[in-house]
C-alpha angles and dihedrals in degrees: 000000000000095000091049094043103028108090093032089052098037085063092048089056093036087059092055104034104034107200119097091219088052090044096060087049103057088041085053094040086050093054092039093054087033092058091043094049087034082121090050091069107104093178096240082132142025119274093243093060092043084052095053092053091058087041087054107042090054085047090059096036087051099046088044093053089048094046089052092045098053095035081068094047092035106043090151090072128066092208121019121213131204120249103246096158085075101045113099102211083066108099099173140135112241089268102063084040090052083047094046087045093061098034079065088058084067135106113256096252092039090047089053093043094049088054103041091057089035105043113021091029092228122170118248088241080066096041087052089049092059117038097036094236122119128254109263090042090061092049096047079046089054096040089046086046084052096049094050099045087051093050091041092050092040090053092053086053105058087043 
């Protein structure tokens, strides 16, 4: 299971929470809930999509309990971003950089809707699957998530 999933779920993770090191940690946190509720799979769906949604859902407790953190430590901004010009797993140009930066001003569950239609190209029916949440919420979710990247990155732009 890990050798099949791993790489396919670390860059889902990768895409919401954005740190290498976090990343690791959610992928390590999922298996390890996947092998101890290994008896809980009915099979209604298939394993991958049962491993996203516990991918998923470590990806949003995780963003949730840093928001909160640094929202203590950070009480001048409204949403704190992590830093990923300095991560060296990130490889990008200035612009995927400028989009990353304000996919991190993001909610936790917006965050993790934007990048599953942006990123992993996943339909909404899936979406919905996995995180529990209807159809047309997910789709005002992704348009919101839209409108707030494009005003972000056209006010850094004017800076």
């Amino acid at each position: 299971m890990v050798n099949m999933y791993s790489r396919t779920l670390y860059w889902q993770i990768r895409h919401i929470v954005t740190d290498h090191d976090d990343t690791d940690d959610v992928l390590q946190n999922t298996f390890m809930k996947a092998w101890s509720n290994i008896d809980s799979f009915r099979g209604d769906s298939k394993l991958s999509t049962w491993l996203y949604k516990i991918a998923y859902n470590e990806s949003i407790t995780l963003l949730n309990s840093r928001r909160q953190t640094m929202s203590i430590d950070e009480t001048d901004e409204d949403t704190p971003t992590i830093n990923i010009a300095g991560d060296s797993y990130f490889d990008g140009d200035e612009t995927q950089q400028l989009l990353q930066e304000a996919i991190d001003t993001l909610p936790a569950k917006q965050k993790a809707v934007f990048t599953m239609k942006y990123y992993d190209e996943m339909k909404y029916e899936d979406m919905s699957g996995i995180t529990g949440t209807s159809v047309g919420a997910l789709k005002a979710s992704y348009h919101l998530a839209v409108e707030k990247i494009t005003k972000y990155i056209k006010k850094r732009e004017l800076d």
